[in-house]
Every structure is written in structure tokens, then in C-alpha cells.
N, C-alpha and C positions, 0 to 999 in steps of 0.2 A: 611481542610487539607487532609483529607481520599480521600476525591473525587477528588484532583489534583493526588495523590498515583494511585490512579483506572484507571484514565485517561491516565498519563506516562507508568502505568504496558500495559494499551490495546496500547497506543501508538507503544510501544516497543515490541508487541508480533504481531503486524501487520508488524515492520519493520523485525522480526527473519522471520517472517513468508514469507517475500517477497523475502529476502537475500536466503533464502531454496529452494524458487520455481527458482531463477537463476537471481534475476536483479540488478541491479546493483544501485548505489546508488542514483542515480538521480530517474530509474526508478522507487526502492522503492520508495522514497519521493512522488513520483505522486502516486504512488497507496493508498499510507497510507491516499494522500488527498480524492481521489475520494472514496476510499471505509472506510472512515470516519467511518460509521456506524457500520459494520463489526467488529469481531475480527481475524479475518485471511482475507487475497486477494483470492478473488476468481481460480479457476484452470485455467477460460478460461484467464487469464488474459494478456497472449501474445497476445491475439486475439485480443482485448481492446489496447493495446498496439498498436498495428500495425495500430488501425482505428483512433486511439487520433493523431498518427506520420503524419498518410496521410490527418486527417485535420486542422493538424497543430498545436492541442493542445498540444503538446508535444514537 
């Protein structure tokens, strides 16, 4: 039970965390996937954005 708690808490501070840097919901959703590992989205993350959109992964 603890480690679903831990998991939803990182979940949910990846999505605070992306909503802050400027994205939008969809775009959170993808970043929370890709940067899985993480507890915050990276800064360059527009940058990443832009080359996921151009090949298509997005």
C-alpha cells in the first residue's frame, strides 16, 4: 500500500512539475511517461518536445 502512495505522490509531482514548466496536458502526460524515472521533467524539455512532435512521437 505504501509503494502505490510513493508512486501516485512521484506521479503527481512530475505532473505539478510539468504544469509549472508551461505544458499542457497532453504534453505533461508525455513527459511524465518518458521521464518515468525522474522526479521532476527535465528544463530542456521544450527541446525534447519539439524533436518527439518532428518525429512524430507526439
Amino acid at each position: 500500500m505504501i509503494t502505490k502512495c510513493v508512486r501516485f505522490a512521484n506521479r503527481s509531482e512530475r505532473f505539478m512539475h510539468a504544469y509549472s514548466v508551461g505544458l499542457t496536458g497532453s504534453q505533461a502526460a508525455w513527459a511524465a511517461r518518458k521521464y518515468r524515472g525522474h522526479r521532476t521533467v527535465p528544463t530542456h524539455i521544450m527541446d525534447d518536445m519539439e524533436a518527439a512532435k518532428a518525429s512524430g512521437q507526439l
